[in-house]
N, C-alpha and C positions, 0 to 999 in steps of 0.2 A: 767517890772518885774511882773512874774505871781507871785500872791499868794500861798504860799504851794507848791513850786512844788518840794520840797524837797522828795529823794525817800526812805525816814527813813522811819518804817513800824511804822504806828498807826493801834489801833483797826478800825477796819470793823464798817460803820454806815449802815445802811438799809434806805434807802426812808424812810420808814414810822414815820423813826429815825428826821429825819431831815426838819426844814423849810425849805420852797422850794420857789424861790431858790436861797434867799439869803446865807443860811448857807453853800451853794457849793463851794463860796470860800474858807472858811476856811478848804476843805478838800484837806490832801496831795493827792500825783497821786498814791499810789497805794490804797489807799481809793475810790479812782473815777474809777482807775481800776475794783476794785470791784462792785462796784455800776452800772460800765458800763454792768458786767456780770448779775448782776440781772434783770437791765431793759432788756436785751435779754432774758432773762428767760420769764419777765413778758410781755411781747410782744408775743413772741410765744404762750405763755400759752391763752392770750385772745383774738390773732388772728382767732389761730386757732379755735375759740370755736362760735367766731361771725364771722370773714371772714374781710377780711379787705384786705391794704396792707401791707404785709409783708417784700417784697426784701428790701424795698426801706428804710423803716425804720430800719430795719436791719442794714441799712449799713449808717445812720447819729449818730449813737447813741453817737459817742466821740464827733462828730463835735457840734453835739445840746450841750452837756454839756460843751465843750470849750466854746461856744457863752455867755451860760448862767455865767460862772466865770470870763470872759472878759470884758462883756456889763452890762447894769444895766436895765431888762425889769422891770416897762413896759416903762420907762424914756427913753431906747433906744427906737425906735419901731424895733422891729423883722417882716420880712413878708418873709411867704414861700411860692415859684412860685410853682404855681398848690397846692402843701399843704398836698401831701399825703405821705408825709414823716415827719408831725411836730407830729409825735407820742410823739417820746421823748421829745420834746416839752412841748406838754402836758401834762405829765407824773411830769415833771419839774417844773410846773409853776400853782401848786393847784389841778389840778385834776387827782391826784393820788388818791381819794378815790371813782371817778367816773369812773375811767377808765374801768372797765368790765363794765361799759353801751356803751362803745365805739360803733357808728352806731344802737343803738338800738333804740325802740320808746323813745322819753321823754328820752335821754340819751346823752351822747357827741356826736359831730361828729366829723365826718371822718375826717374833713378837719379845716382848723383855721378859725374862726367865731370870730370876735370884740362882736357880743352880749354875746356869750357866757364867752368871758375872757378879760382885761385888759390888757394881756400876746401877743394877737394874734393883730398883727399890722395889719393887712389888711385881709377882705375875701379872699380867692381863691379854685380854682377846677379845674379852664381851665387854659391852660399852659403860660408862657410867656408874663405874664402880670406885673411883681412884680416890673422889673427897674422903668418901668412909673409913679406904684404908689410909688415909692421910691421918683421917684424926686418931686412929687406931696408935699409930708409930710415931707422931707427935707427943701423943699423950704420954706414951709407953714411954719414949727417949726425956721428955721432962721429971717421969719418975724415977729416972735412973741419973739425974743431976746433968743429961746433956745437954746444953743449950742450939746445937745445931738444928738448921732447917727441914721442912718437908716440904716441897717444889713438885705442886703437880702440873702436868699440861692435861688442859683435856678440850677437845675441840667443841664446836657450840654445838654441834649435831649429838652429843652425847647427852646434851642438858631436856632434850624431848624425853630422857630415861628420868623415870619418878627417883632412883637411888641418888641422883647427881645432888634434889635436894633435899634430902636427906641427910645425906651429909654436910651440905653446906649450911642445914641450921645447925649442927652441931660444930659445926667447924666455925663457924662466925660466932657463937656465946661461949669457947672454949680458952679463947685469950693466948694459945699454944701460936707457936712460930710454924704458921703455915700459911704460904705463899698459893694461889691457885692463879693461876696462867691461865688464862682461855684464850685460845686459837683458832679465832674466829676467821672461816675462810665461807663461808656461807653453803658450805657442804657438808653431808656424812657419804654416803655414796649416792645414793639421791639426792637431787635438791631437796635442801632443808624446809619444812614446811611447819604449819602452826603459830603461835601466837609471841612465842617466845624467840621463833625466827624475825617476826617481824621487828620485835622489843629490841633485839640486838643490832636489826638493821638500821632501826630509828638511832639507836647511840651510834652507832657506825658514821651513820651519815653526817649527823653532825662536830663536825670539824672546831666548832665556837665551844665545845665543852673544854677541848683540851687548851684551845686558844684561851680563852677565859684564865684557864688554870696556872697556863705557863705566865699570862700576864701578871695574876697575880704573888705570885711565887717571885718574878722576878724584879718586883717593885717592893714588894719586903727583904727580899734579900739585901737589895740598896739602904734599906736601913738598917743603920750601926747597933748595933747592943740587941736590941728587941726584934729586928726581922726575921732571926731566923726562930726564935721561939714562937712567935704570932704564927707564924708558917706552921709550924708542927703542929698547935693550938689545933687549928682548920683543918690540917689533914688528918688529925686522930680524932678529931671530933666529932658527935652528930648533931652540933648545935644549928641555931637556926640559921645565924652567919652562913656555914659553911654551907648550906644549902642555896642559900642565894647566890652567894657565889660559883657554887661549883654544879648546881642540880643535881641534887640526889638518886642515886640510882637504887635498882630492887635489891643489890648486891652490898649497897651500906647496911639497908632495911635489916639483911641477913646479919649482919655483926662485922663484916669488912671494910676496913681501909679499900677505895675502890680507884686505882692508876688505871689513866688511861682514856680511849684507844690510844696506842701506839702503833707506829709502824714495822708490824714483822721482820721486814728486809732491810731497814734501817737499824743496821749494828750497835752506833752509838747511842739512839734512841732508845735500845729494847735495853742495852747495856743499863743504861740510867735508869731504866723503870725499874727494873728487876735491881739496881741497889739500894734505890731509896727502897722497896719494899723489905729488903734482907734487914735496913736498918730500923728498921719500924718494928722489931721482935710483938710481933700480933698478927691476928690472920688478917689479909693482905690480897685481894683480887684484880689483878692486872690484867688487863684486857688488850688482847694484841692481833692487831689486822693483819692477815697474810693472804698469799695468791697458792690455790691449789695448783698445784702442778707448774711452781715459777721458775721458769729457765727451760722447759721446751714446751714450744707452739705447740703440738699437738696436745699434750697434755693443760696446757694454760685453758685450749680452745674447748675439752670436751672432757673438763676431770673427771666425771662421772662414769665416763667408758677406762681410764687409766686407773679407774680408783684399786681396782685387786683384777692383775691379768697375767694369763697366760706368758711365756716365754711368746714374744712377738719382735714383729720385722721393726727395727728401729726406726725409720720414718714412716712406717704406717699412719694414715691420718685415722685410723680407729677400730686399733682391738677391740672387740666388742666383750663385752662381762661374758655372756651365755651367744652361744652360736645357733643359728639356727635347727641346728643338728643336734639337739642336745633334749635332754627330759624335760628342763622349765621350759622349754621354747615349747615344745607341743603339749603341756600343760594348758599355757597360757593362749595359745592357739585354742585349742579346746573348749577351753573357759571361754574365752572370747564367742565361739561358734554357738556354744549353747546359748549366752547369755543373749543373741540375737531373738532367738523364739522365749526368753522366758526373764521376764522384767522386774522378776523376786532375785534374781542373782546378782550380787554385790561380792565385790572382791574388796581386800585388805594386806595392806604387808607394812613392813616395818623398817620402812627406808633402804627398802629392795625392790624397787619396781623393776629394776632389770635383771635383777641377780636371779630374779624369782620368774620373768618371762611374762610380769603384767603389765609389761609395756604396749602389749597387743589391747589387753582391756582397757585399758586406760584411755587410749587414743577414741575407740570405740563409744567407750561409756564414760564419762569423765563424770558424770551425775552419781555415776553407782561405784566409783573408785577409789577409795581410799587410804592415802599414804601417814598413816600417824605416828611418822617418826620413828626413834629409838624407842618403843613403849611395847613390849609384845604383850608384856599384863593388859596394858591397856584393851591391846588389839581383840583378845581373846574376850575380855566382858565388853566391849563394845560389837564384838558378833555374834555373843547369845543377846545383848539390846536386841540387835537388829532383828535374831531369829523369833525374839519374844514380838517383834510387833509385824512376823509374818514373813519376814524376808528370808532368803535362801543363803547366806554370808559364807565365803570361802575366803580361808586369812594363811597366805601363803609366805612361809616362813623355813627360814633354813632349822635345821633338825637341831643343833648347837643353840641357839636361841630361844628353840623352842621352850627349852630347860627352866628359864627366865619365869616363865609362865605357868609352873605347876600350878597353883597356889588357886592361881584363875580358871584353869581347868578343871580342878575338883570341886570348888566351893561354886563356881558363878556359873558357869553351863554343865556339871556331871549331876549336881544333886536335883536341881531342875528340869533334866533330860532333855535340856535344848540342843536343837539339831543343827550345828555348826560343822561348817568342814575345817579339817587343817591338814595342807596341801604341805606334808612335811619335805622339803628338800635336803640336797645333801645330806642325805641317809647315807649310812655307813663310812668306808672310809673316802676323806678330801683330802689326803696326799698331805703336802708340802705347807700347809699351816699349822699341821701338829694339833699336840694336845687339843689345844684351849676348840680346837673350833671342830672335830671326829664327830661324826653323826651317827655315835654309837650308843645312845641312852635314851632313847627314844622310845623302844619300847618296852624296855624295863621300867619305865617310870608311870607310862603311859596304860600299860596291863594292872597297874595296883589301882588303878581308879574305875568304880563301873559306870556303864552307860557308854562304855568306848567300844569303837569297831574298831579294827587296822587293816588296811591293806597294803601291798605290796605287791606292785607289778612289775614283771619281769623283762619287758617288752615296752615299746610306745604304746601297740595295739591294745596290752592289757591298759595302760596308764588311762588312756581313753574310757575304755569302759568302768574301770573301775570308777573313774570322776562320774559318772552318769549314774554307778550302782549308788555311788556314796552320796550324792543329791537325789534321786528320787527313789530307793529302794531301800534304805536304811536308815533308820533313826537313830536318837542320840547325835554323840558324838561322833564323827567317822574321821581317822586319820587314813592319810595315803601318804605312805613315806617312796621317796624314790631318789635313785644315788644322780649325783654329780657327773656331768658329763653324758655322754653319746650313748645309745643303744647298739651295741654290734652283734647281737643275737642272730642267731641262725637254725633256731630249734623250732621244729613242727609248731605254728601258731592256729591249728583249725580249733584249739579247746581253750580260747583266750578268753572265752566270758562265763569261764566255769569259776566256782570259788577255788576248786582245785585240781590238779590232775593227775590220775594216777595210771604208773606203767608197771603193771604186774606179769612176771614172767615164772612165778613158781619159784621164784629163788625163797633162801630162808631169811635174808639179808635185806631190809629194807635201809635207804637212803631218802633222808625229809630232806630238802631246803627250802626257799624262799630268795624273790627280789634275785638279782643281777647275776649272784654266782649260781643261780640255775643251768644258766649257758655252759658254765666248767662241769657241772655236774653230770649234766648229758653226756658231755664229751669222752668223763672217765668212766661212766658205766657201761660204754660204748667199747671202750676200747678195754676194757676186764670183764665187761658182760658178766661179773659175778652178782650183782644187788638189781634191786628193784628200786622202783624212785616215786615218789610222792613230792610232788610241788603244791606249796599253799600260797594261794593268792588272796583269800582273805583267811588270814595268817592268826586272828583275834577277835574273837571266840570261838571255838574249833567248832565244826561240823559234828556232828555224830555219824556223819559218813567216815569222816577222816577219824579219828576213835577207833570206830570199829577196823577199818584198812590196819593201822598199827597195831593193831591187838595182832593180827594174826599172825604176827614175827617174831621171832626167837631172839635176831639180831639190830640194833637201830643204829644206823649213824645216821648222826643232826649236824648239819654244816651250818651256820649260822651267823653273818656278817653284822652282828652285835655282841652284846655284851652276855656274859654267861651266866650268868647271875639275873634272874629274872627275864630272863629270856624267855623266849619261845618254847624251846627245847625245852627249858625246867618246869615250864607250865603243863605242856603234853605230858611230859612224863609221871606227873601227877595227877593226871585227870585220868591214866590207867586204870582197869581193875584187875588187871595184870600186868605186873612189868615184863619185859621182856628177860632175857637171860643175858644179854649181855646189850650194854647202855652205853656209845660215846658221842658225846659230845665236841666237837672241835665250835668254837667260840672265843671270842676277846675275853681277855682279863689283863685288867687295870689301863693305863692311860697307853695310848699311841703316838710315839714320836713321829716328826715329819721323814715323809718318802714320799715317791712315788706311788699312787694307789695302785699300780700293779705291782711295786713291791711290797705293801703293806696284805693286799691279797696272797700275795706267795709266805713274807711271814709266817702268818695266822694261818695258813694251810686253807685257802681256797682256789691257789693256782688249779691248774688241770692237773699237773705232775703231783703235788701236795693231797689231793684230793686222793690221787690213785693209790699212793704211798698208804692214806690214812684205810681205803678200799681193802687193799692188799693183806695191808697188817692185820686188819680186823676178821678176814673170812680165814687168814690161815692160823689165827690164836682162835676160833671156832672151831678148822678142820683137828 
């Protein structure tokens, strides 16, 4: 029995009216109706103003408040896969008075964080991980005699990731009180694609499952003594009965109670799903139909452009993911241009066809394009397949993702020496999604394994060439990592297809970088004219040119817009037969909160002013 779900009309409460979120239950449903309309309100209003994602939250807004009048956070734990949808969430569960900090410095994130709330049952930001840690904190809270729930949401686009079941065979033969929600809206940020898209669509579509169900549920109920047992019988069953009646889905197969479809946005509906599953203490798979992006037109009409965007004009008919003006766009431009003369080129990405700019290929080449989903494991031994049967495979993947995928990088194309590319995006720092998604390990991770090349272009012009080096002049592995966002460089480009460049003026003081912040670096040895500079564009495996250039300096400073720890820097500086006399490094260490990436640049000391400061100090602890 949900509370209040009576549809008498009470006065209208506001958020700001209301504890939260305990006081939810006490509100009737066209109370929460309203409510629901506000938090759309108030989601668009400070999306649009900080950038965020919007489809997606858009379209949990009944389902988050069902959860919260159902369950009891933070005694349930709540954990939402990947997490960029617990807007209303968080809106819900105390930080409604911090919400216009959403993604900003010093302000909420993006994504559910345990530091930041008692509310938020598990980190997340990468997809497909939430059954595992369900069964994890189920398991844990039944050894420690608590009987409360674990409530995951995870959207269908998460279930293309191998982790999702993995967990859910362990989660369905565990008998542990764990509820999984799937929030099927028929997107991840791509249209969803594959074979389990389709599985979900076929349930989707048919409307006679749940009709079936409620008929018979409510023609037992009619009988006295024995209806409501015969009922429970059939729903906790996997006898054969229940099969005829109800068609078994792959989701009993796994060990689940399986409710459902339901309707998303139908309050009293999702209400009663989500309590008959709380009362059924066993794992529990309720399947619930929602609209990405429901409650504004533009967003309903093109979720896939609203899915994660910039600060934009609030009726815009469509922020676009990547702008023309951007790295992935002339990547995938690129891509696209060569692949006209050369019929071995295959492209791949992981439910980022725009995020990644292969929306050019695709239209193009739709025979040689491949979207397989949440799966980067996948992605990566399906493009040394392809390399193994001749093909030229480029698998274009954000640098944060990339992570997903060691395992297939060493074992399935490094020990083999298959020649795959991977078109690593969002290198270094992405601002305002924080931790979980910084494209900062990428090449620490990437330099322990051989058979890799790395590049790093600093420019469009280099990015170009370097995609042409890394297809027909280098074997193995070749990554090209390249940052988020625009190229605003203004440095001499006549040595853009060298691996590196060096400007030697007789100073004793050498300055290495690499990738984006080359641009700051010119600027400050410009204007102290005290160092010399070495830019590497292919950045992994050094040169014995570049070797010999750093030997011959007393002093190094390495600027490095990754991680310090197996970085670049610490590689060079072991590959000396001389160290130098004096050795700094400015580099990341440990995780990066959200900012703006120009402040996350100044931070870490790669602004211009940062750089000069770091220039300054170093030649006069020399002088």
């Amino acid at each position: 029995m949900i509370l209040n779900e009576t549809n008498s009309p009470k006065t209208p409460k506001k958020l700001s009216e209301l504890k939260l979120p305990s006081e939810l239950k006490t509100l009737s449903i066209p109370q929460c109706k309203e409510l629901c309309r506000e938090i759309r309100r108030l989601l668009i209003k400070v999306v649009s103003k900080n950038g965020g994602h919007l489809s997606s939250n858009l379209g949990t807004v009944e389902l988050s408040l069902a959860i919260h009048r159902v369950f009891e956070s933070p005694a349930d734990k709540i954990i939402w896969d990947v997490g960029h949808q617990s807007y209303t969430h968080k809106i819900l569960t105390g930080r409604l008075n911090k919400f216009s900090s959403l993604r900003k410095e010093n302000g909420i994130s993006g994504f559910p964080k345990p530091s930041e709330s008692v509310h938020d049952g598990f980190i997340s930001g990468h997809s497909s991980n939430s059954i595992s840690a369900a069964c994890g904190i189920a398991r844990g809270m039944k050894l420690r005699g608590d009987n409360h729930h674990t409530v995951v949401v995870i959207g269908d686009g998460a279930f293309t990731g191998g982790l999702a079941y993995e967990g859910l065979n362990n989660a369905g033969k565990s008998n542990d009180n764990i509820i999984v929600i799937l929030n099927h809206n028929d997107m991840s940020i791509s249209k969803n694609v594959g074979a389990l898209a389709k599985y979900l669509s076929t349930i989707r579509s048919k409307p006679e499952y749940l009709n079936t169900k409620k008929t018979v549920e409510k023609i037992l109920d009619s009988v006295p003594s024995v209806g409501a047992p015969i009922k429970k019988a059939i729903v906790t069953s996997k006898s054969a009965l229940k099969g005829a009646l109800y068609h078994s889905t792959m989701f009993e197969d796994f060990g689940f109670v399986y409710l459902g479809p339901v309707d998303g946005h139908n309050l009293l509906e999702t209400e009663r799903a989500l309590a008959t599953a709380k009362s059924l203490n066993k794992p529990v798979f309720v399947h619930v139909n929602t609209v990405k992006g429901k409650g504004y037109y533009p967003a309903e009409q093109n979720p896939g452009a609203f899915h994660g965007v910039s600060s934009f004009e609030l009726f815009a008919k469509n922020p676009e993911v990547i702008s023309d003006d951007s790295f992935s766009a002339v990547f995938g431009k690129e891509l696209t241009k060569l692949a006209k003369f050369d019929k071995k080129i295959c492209a791949s990405t992981a439910a980022m066809k725009y995020g990644t700019g292969l929306q050019y290929f695709a239209k193009q080449f739709p025979q040689r394009f491949f979207d397989v989903g949440i799966a980067e494991q996948h992605a990566v031994t399906f493009s040394s397949g392809l390399s193994s049967a001749g093909m030229l495979p480029v698998f274009a993947v954000y640098s944060s993702f990339l992570q997903r995928a060691y395992d297939q990088i060493l074992h399935d194309s490094s020990i083999d020496n298959k020649h795959i590319v991977l078109a690593v995006d969002r290198a270094g720092f992405v601002g305002e999604d924080g931790e979980t998604h910084q494209g900062l390990f990428d090449v620490s991770f990437l330099t322990t394994i051989p058979n890799v090349t790395i590049f790093s272009p600093s420019c469009y012009e280099e990015l170009s060439h370097c995609l042409v080096t890394a297809l027909y002049d280098t074997d193995g592995i070749v990554a090209i990592r390249y940052p988020k966002g625009n190229d605003t460089s203004s440095f001499d480009k006549s040595d853009i297809n060298a691996d590196f460049v060096y400007t030697g003026k007789n100073n004793s003081t050498l300055v290495i970088t690499y990738g984006r912040i080359y641009e700051n670096a010119v600027k400050a040895i410009n204007i102290t004219n005290y160092c010399d500079l070495l830019k590497l564009t292919k950045i992994y495996p050094f040169e014995n040119d570049v070797i010999d250039i750093v030997e011959q300096y007393d002093n190094i400073i390495f600027f490095e817009e990754g991680m310090q720890s197996g970085g670049i820097a610490e590689h060079l500086i072991s590959s000396l037969k001389h160290f130098p006399k004096n050795y700094k490094i400015v580099a990341v260490n440990g995780y990066v909160k959200q900012a703006s990436v120009s402040r996350q640049l100044e931070i870490y000391g790669f602004s211009v002013e940062k750089m000069i400061d770091t220039i300054i100090g170093v030649t006069d602890e020399k002088a």
